[in-house]
VEXGUSE-976167 format. One record per residue (C-alpha): residue in three letters; z, y, x negated; residue number from 1. Coordinates in steps of 0.2 Angstrom, whole numbers. Layout:
+------+-------+-------+-------+------+
| resn |     z |     y |     x | resi |
+------+-------+-------+-------+------+
|  ala |     Z |     Y |     X |  NUM |
...
+------+-------+-------+-------+------+
This chain:
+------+-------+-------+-------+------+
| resn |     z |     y |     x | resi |
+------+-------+-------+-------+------+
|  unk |     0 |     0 |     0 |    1 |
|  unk |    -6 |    17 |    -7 |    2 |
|  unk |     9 |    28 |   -12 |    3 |
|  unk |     6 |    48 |    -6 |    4 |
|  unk |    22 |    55 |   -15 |    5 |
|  unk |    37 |    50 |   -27 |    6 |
|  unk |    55 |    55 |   -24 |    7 |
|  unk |    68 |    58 |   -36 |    8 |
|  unk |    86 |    49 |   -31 |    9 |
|  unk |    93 |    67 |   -30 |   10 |
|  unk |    78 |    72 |   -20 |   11 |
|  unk |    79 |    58 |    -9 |   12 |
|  unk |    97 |    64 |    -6 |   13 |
|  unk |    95 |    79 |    -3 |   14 |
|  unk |    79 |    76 |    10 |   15 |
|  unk |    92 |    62 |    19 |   16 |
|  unk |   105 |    77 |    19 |   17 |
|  unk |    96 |    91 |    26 |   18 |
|  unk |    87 |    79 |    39 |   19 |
|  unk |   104 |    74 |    45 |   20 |
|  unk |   109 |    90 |    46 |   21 |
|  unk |   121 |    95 |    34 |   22 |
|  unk |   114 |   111 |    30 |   23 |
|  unk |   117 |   119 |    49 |   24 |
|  unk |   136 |   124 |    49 |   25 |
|  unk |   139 |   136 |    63 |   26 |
|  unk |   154 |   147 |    65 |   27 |
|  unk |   165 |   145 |    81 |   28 |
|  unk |   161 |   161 |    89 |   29 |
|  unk |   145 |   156 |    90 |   30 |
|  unk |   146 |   138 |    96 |   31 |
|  unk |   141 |   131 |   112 |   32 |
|  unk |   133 |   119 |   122 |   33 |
|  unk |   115 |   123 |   114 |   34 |
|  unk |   121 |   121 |    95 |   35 |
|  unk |   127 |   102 |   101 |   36 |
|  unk |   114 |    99 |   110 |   37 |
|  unk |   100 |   105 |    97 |   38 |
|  unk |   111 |    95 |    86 |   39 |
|  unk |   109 |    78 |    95 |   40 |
|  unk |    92 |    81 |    99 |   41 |
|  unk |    92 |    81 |    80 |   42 |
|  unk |   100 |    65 |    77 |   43 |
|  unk |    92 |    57 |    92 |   44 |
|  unk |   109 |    45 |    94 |   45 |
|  unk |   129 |    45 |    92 |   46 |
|  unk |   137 |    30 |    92 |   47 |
|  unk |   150 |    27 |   103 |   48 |
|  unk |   166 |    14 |    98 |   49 |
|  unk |   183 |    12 |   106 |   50 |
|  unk |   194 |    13 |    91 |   51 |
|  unk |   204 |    30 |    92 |   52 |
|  unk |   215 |    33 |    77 |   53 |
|  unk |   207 |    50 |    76 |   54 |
|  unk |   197 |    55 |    90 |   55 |
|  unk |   182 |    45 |    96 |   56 |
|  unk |   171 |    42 |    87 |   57 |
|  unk |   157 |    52 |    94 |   58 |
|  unk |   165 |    66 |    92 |   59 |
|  unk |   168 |    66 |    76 |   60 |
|  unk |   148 |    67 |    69 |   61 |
|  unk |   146 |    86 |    78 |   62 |
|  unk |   162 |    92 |    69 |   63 |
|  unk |   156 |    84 |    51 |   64 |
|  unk |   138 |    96 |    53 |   65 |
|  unk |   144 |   111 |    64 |   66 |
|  unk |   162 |   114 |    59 |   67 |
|  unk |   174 |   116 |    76 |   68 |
|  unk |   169 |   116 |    94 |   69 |
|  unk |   177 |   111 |   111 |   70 |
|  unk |   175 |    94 |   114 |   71 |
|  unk |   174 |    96 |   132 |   72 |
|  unk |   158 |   103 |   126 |   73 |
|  unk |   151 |    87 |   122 |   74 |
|  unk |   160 |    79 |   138 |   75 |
|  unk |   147 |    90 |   147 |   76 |
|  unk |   134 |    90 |   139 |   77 |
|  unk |   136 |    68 |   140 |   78 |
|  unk |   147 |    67 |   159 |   79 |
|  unk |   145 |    82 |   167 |   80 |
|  unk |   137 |    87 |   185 |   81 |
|  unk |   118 |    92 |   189 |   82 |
|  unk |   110 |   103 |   177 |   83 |
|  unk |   124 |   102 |   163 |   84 |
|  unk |   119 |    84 |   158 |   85 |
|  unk |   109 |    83 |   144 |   86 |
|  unk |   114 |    65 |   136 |   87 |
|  unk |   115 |    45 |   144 |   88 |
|  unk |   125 |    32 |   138 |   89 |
|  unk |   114 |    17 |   132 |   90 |
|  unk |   111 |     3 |   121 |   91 |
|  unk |   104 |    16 |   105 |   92 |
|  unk |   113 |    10 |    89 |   93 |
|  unk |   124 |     0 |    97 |   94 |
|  unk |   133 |     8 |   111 |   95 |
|  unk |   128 |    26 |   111 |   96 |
|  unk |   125 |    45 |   118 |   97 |
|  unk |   106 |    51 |   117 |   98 |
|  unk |    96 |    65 |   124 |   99 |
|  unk |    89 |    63 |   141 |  100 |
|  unk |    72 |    64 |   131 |  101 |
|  unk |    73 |    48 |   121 |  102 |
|  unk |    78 |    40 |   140 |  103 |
|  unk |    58 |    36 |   141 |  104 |
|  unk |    54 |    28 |   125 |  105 |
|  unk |    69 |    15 |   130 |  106 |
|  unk |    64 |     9 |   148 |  107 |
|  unk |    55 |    -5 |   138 |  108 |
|  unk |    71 |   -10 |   132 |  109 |
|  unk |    80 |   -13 |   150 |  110 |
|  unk |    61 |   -21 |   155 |  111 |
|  unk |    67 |   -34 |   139 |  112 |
|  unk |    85 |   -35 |   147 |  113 |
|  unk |    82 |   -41 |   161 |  114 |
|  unk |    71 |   -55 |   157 |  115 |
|  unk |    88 |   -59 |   146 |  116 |
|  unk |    79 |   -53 |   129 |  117 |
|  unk |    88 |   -41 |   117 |  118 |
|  unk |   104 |   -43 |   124 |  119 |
|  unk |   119 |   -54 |   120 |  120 |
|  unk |   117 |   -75 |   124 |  121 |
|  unk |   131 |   -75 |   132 |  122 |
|  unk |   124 |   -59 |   146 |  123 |
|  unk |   108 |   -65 |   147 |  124 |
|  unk |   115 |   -84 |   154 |  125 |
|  unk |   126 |   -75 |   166 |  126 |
|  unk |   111 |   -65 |   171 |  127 |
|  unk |   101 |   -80 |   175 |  128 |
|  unk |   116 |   -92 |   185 |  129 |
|  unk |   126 |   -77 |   193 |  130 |
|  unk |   112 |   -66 |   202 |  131 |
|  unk |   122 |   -69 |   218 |  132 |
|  unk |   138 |   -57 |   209 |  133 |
|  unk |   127 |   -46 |   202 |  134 |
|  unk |   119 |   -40 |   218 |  135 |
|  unk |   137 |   -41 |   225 |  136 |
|  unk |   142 |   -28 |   213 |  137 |
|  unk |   126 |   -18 |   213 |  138 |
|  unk |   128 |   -16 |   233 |  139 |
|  unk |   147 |   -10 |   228 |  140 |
|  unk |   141 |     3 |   218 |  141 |
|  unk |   126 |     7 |   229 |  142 |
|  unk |   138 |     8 |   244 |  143 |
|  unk |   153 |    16 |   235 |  144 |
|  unk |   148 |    28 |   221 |  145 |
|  unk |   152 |    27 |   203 |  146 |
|  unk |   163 |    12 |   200 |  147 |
|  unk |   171 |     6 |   184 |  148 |
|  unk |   174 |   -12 |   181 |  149 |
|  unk |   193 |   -13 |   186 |  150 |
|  unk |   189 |    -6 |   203 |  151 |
|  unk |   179 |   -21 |   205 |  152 |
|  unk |   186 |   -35 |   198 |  153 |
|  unk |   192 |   -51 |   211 |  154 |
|  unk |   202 |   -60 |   195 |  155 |
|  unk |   223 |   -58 |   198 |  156 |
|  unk |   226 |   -61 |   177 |  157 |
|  unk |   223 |   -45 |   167 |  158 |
|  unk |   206 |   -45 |   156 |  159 |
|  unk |   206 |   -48 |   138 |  160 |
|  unk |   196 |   -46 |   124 |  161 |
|  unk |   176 |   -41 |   130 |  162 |
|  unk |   174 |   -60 |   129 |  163 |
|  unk |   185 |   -63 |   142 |  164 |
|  unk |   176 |   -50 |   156 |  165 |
|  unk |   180 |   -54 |   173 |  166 |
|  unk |   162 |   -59 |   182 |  167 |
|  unk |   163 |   -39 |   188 |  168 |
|  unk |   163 |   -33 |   171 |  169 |
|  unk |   149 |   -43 |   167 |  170 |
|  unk |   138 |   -42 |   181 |  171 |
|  unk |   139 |   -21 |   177 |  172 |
|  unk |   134 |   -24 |   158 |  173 |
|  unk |   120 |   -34 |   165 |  174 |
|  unk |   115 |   -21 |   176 |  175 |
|  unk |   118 |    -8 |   163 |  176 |
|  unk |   108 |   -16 |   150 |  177 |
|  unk |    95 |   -18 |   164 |  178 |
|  unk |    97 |     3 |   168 |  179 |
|  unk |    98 |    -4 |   186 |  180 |
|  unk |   116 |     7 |   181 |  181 |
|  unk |   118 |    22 |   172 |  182 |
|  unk |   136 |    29 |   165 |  183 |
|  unk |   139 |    43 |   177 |  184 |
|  unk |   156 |    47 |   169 |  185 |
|  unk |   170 |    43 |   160 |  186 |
|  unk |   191 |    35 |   167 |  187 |
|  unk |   198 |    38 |   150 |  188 |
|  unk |   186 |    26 |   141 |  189 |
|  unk |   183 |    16 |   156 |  190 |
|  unk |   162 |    20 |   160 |  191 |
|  unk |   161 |    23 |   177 |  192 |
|  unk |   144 |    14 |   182 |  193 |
|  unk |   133 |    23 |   197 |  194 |
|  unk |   115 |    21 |   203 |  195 |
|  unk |   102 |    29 |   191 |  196 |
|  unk |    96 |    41 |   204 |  197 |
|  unk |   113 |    46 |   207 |  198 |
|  unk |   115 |    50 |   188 |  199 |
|  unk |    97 |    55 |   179 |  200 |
|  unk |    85 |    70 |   183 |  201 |
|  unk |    71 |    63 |   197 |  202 |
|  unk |    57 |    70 |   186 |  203 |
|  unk |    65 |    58 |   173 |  204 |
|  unk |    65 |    42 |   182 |  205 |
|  unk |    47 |    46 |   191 |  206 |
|  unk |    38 |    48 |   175 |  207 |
|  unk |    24 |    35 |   174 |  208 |
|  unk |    34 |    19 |   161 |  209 |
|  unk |    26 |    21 |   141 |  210 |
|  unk |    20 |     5 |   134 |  211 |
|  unk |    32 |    -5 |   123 |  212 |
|  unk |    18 |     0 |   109 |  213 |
|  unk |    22 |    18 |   110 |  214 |
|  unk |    41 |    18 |   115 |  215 |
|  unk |    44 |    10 |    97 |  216 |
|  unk |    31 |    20 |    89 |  217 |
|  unk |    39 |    34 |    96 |  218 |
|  unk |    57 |    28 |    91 |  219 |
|  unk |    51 |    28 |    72 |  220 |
|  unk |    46 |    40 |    72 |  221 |
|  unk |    63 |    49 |    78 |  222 |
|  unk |    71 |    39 |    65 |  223 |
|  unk |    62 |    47 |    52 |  224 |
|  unk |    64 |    61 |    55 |  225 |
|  unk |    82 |    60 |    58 |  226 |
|  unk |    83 |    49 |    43 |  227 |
|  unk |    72 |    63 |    31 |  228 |
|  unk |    67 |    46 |    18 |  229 |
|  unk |    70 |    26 |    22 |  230 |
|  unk |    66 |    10 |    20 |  231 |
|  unk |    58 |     0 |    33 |  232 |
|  unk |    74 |    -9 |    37 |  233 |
|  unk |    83 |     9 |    38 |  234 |
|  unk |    70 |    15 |    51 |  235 |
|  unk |    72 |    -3 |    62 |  236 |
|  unk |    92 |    -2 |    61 |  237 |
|  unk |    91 |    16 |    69 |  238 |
|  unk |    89 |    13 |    88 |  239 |
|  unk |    90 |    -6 |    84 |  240 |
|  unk |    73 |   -12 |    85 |  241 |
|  unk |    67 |   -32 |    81 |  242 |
|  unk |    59 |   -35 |    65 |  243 |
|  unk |    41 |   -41 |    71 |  244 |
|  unk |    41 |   -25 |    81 |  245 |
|  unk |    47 |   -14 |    70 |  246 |
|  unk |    34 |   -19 |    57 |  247 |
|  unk |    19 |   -18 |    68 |  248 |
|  unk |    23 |    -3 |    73 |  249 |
|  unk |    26 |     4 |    55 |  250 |
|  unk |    10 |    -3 |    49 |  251 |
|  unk |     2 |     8 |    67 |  252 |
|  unk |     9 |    22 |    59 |  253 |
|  unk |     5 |    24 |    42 |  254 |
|  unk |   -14 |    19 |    46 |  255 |
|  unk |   -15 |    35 |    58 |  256 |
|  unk |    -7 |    44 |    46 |  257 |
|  unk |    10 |    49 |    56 |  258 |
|  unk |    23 |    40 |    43 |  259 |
|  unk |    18 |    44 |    24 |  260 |
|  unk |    21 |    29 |    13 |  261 |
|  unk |    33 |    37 |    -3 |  262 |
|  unk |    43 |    28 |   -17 |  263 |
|  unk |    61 |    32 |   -22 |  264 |
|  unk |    67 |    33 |   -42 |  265 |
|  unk |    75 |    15 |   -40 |  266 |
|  unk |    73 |     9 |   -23 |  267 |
|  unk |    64 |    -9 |   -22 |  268 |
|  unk |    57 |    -6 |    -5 |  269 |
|  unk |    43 |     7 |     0 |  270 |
|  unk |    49 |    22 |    10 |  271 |
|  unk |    42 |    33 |    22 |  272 |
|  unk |    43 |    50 |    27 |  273 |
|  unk |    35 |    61 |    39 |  274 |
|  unk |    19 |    69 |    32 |  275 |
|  unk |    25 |    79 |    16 |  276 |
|  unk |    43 |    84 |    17 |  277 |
|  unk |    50 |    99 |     9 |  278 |
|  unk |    65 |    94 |    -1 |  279 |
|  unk |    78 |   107 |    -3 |  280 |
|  unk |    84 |   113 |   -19 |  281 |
|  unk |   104 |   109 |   -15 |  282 |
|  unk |   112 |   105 |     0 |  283 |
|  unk |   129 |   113 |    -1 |  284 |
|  unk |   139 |   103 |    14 |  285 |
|  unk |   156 |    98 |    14 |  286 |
|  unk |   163 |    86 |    28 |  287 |
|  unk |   173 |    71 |    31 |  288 |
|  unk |   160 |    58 |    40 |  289 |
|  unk |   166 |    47 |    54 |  290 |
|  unk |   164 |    26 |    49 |  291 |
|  unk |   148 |    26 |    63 |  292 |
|  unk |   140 |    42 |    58 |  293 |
|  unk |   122 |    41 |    55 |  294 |
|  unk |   123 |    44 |    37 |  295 |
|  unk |   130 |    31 |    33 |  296 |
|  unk |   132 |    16 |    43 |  297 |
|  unk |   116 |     7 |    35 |  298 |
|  unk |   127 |     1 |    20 |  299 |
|  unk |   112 |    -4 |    10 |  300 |
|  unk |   105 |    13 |    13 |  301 |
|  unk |   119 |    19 |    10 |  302 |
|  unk |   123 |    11 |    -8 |  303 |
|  unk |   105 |    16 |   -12 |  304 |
|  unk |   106 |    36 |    -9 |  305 |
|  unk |   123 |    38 |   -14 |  306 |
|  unk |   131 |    24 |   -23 |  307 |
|  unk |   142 |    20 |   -12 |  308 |
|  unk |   148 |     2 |    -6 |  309 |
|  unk |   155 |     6 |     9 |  310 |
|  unk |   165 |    -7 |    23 |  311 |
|  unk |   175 |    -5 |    39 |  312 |
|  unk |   193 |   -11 |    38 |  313 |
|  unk |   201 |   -10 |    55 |  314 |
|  unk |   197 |   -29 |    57 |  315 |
|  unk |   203 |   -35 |    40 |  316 |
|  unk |   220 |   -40 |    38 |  317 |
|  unk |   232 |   -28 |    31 |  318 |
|  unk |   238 |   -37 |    16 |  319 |
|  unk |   218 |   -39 |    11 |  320 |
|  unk |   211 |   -21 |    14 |  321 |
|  unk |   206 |   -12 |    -2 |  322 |
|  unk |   206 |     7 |     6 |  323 |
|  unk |   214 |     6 |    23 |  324 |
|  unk |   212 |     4 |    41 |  325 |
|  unk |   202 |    20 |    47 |  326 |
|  unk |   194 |    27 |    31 |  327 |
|  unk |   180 |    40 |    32 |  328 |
|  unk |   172 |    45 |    18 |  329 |
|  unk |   170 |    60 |     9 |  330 |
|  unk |   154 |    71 |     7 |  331 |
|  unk |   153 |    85 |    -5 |  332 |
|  unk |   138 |    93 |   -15 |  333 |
|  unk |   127 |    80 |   -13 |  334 |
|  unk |   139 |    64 |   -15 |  335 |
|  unk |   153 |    54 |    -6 |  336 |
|  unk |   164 |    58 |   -18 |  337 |
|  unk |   181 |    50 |    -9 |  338 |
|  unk |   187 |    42 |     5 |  339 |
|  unk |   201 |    45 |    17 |  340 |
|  unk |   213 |    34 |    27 |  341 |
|  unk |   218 |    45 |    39 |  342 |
|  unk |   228 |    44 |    58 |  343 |
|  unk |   229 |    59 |    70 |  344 |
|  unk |   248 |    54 |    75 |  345 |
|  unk |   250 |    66 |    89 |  346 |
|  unk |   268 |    62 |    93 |  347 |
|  unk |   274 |    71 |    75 |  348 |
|  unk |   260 |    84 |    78 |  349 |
|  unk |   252 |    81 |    63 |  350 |
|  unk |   234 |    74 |    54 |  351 |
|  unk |   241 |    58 |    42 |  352 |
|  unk |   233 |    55 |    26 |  353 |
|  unk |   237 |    38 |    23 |  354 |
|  unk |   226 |    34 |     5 |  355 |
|  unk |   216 |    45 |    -4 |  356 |
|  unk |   203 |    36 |   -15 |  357 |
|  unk |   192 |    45 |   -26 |  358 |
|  unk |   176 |    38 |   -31 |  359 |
|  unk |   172 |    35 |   -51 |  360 |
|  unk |   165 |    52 |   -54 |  361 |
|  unk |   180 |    59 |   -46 |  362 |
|  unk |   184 |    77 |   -37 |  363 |
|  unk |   185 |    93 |   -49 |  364 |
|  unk |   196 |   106 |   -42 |  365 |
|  unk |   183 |   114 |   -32 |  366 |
|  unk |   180 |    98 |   -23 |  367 |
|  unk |   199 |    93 |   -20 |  368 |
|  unk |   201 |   112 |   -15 |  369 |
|  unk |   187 |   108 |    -1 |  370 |
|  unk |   192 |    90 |     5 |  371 |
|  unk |   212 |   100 |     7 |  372 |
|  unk |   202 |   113 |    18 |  373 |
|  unk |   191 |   100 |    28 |  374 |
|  unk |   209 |    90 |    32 |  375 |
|  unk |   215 |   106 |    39 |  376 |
|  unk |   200 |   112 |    48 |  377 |
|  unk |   200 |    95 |    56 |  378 |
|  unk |   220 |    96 |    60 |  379 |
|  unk |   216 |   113 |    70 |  380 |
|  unk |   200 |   105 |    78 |  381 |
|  unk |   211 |    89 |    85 |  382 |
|  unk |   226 |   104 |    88 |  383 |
|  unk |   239 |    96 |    78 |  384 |
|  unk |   252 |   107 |    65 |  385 |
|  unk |   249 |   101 |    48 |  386 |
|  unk |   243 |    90 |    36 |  387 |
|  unk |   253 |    73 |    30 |  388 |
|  unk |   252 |    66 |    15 |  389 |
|  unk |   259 |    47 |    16 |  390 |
|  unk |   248 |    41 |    -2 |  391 |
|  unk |   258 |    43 |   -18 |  392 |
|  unk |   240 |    39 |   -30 |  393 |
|  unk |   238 |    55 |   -42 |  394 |
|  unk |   225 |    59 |   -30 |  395 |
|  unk |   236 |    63 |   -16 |  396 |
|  unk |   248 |    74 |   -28 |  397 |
|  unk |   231 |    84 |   -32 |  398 |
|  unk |   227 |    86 |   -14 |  399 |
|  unk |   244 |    91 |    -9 |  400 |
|  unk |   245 |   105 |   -23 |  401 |
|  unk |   228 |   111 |   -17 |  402 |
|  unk |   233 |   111 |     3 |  403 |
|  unk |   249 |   124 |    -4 |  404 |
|  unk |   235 |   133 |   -12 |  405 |
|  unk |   223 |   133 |     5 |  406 |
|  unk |   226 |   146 |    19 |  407 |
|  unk |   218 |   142 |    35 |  408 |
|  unk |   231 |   145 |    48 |  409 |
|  unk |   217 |   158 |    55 |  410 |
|  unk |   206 |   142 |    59 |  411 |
|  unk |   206 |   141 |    78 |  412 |
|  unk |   210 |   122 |    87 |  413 |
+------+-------+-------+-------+------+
């Protein structure tokens, strides 16, 4: 395959960075709905996960680029009534936000789940023996409104792990992954599942259905150019597309010319990129990056930009993590240059460093000074008092003498 441009590893970086959107920093005067939403537009997905030691996490990647904003912001912008919803919940990377644009390039997607393809073994089978509950549950909701699972469920035990679903639950993923439901709103974290007419734009759903051809086309494409420089593998992982299709539809792209084939100083793979990118001359970004933000959660990508072998530990046990339970990493200048186990423990009122690890090339004072005033940004974003330090590694005494040295109590929560 002919190669149109080469990248330098910094280059690469620095095109990843800016396509990401760490170069956007807004002040909070100036934020609102519009920055968000241009934001996401941008990214084209936010993962969406359960865990909550800080904040969900999909709140966490609009903070890392834009600095603070109200979260009901994003709860509007994703949940709220008529013309303020700009996002729907569905199957993205993983479980996700997107922009009401992306919704037509993913109708193939719920065509595939339906037919039990693309979607968990264990929901496709209950999707083939237990059409009787599903249309039970689907005239509930149709009859009712929006519904979460618990409203529904028949069983008398109280449900377990997502394995252990009552048939309700299961019969509303089904519908779900099928978009025969949409998420019209949140219980806490419980969806609340309504009819897709009841929840989505009527010029949205009566727009004629794309092929599957030029749904994934357009997906890559999207992942490109949130993505600035990847692999093919990078650009598949993005909304989570099959192999064989992801392939095909590559191979489409670069023969017409929408994807340029590029090589990276080091990288095994071919990349690709959209046309010829400019690469900036420094990204100057300083942010601590949730575990499923975009950057960073292809870990091969990952370790090929930035050097940086990076692994979830909530599900490890204790005795056998390395870092920590909820450990985000670090970006600053161009590199992840430490990770941070931290805990927003909202009964002391305060942001709790729990490890600080810095990685072999270490913080200077600059970059300690910065992570100090990113912890205290994100303690006023999350409203709590102060910043805890409960790490006695050098790093942590660094940190601590550059938190005395930081003044931010004029950051608003």
């Amino acid at each position: 395959m002919p190669t149109t441009q080469s990248l330098s590893l910094a280059q690469a970086r620095r095109l990843a960075l800016s396509a990401q959107g760490f170069n956007t920093r807004q002040t909070s005067a100036s934020m609102g709905a519009a920055q968000l939403q241009r934001m996401i537009e941008r990214l084209g997905v936010v993962q969406i996960d359960s865990v909550n030691a800080l904040v969900r996490s999909h709140y966490l990647p609009l903070f890392s680029r834009l600095g603070s904003y109200p979260q009901a912001l994003l709860d509007q912008l994703a949940w709220g009534r008529n013309r303020q919803r700009k996002l729907f919940e569905y199957w993205g990377h993983e479980a996700s936000l997107l922009p009401l644009s992306l919704y037509p390039l993913l109708r193939w997607r719920m065509d595939r789940a339906r037919q039990g393809q693309g979607i968990y073994q264990q929901l496709a089978r209950f999707g083939r023996e237990q059409q009787a509950t599903i249309a039970r549950v689907l005239a509930a909701v149709t009859e009712q409104g929006a519904l979460g699972a618990g409203s529904l469920s028949t069983r008398q035990e109280r449900a377990g792990p997502w394995w252990d679903w009552s048939a309700e639950k299961h019969a509303l993923e089904w519908l779900f992954a099928a978009g025969l439901v949409n998420v019209a709103g949140r219980r806490g974290f419980e969806r609340l599942y309504d009819l897709p007419e009841r929840v989505l734009p009527a010029a949205l759903l009566e727009q004629p259905p794309m092929n599957e051809a030029d749904a994934q086309r357009g997906l890559l494409l999207h992942a490109a150019g949130a993505l600035g420089v990847a692999a093919e593998k990078d650009l598949r992982d993005y909304f989570r597309l099959a192999p064989g299709d992801s392939r095909a539809r590559l191979a489409e792209l670069v023969e017409e010319g929408a994807l340029q084939a590029c090589a990276v100083q080091g990288w095994t793979q071919a990349a690709y990129c959209l046309g010829s990118p400019r690469v900036p001359r420094k990204v100057s970004s300083s942010a601590l990056l949730s575990p499923f933000d975009s950057l960073v959660w292809e870990r091969e990508r990952t370790e090929r930009l930035f050097d940086f072998r990076y692994r979830l530990e909530i599900y490890t046990p204790a005795h056998k993590r390395v870092y920590g339970y909820y450990v985000l990493p670090f970006l600053h200048n161009e590199r992840i240059a430490a990770r941070v186990d931290l805990r927003a423990e909202r009964a002391n009122d305060c942001l709790t460093v729990h490890a600080v690890h810095e990685e072999q090339a270490g913080l200077d004072e600059a970059g300690m000074q910065a992570l100090a005033e990113s912890l205290q940004r994100m303690a006023a974003w999350l409203g709590l008092a102060e910043v805890q330090l409960n790490c006695p590694r050098a790093s942590a005494a660094r940190l601590r003498e550059a938190l005395a040295r930081s003044d931010l109590s004029d950051v608003p929560a």
